[in-house]
C-alpha positions in Angstrom: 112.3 159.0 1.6 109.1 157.6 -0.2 108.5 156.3 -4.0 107.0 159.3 -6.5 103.6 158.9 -6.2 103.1 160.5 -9.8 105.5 157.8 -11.1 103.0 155.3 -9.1 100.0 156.5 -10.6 101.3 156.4 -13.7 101.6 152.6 -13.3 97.8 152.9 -12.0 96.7 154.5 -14.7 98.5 151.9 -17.1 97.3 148.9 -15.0 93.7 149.4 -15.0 92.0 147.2 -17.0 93.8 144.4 -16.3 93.0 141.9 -14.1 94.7 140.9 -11.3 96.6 143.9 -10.7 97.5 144.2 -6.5 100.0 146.9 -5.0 102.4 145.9 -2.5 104.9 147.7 -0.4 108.6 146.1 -1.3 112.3 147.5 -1.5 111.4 150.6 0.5 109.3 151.5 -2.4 105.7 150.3 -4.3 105.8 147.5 -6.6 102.6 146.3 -8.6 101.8 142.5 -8.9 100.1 140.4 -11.1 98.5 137.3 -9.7 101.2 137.3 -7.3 104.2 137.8 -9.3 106.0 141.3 -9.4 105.9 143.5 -12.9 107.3 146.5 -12.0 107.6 149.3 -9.0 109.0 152.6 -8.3 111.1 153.8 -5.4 113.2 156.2 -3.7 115.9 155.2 -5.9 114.2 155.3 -9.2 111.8 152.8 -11.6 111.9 149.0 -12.3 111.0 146.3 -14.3 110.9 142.4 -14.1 110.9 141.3 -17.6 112.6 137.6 -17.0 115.9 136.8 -17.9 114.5 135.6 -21.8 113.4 139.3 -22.2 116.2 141.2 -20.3 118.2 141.8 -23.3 115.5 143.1 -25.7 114.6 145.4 -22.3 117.5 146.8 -22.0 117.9 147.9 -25.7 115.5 150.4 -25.0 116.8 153.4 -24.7 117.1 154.5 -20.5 116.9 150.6 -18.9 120.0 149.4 -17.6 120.9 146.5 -15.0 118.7 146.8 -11.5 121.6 146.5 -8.8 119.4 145.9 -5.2 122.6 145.0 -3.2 125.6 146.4 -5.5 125.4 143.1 -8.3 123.0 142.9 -10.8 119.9 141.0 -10.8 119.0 138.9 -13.6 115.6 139.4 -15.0 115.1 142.7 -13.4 116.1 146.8 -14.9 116.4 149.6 -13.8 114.9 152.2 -16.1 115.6 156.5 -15.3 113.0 158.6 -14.9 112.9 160.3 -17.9 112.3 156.9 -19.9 109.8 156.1 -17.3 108.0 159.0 -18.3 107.9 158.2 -21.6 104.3 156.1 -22.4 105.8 154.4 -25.6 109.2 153.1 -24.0 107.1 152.4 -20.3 104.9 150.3 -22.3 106.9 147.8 -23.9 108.7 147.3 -20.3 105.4 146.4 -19.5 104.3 144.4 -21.6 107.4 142.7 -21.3 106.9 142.5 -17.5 103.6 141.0 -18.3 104.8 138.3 -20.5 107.1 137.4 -18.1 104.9 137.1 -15.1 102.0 134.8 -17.0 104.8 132.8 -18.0 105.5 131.8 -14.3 103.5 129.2 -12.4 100.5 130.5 -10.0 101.3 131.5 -6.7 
């Protein structure tokens, strides 16, 4: 089963301008990088985030995140958001821009 590509695009279309942006196929799914470093992706299994371990508790207040289990345990840094809060531009955007805070903080790749 493949990622939504209307969930992708939606990324796409929220990516744009900024530089740096790559797409590459992980987790069975599509995840968008920046300079190297994962933000966020979609797949089968739903929508995610990596907003850092600093940031994952202010991600997760928002309203449809909760804890991204790959392999059944939680991994720290990372959410899983639902679809319906993906949707949502507002709530997407802060995950973002979280994501994004968290991936210039990291060294270059």
């Amino acid at each position: 089963m493949a990622h939504d590509e209307g969930l992708a695009q939606l990324l796409r279309d929220d990516l744009v301008d900024i530089t740096g942006i790559t797409e590459r196929n992980m987790f069975g799914g599509l995840c968008f990088m920046l300079n190297g470093h994962m933000l966020c992706g979609v797949s089968p299994k739903g929508c995610m985030f990596r907003v850092g371990k600093p940031r994952e508790t202010e991600a997760r207040a928002i309203d449809g995140a909760g804890p991204m289990q790959f392999t059944g345990r939680p991994m720290g840094g990372m959410i899983d958001v639902t679809e319906e809060a993906f949707q949502d531009d507002t709530k997407r955007d802060q995950w973002l821009q979280l994501a994004i805070t968290n991936a210039q903080s990291l060294p270059p790749k």
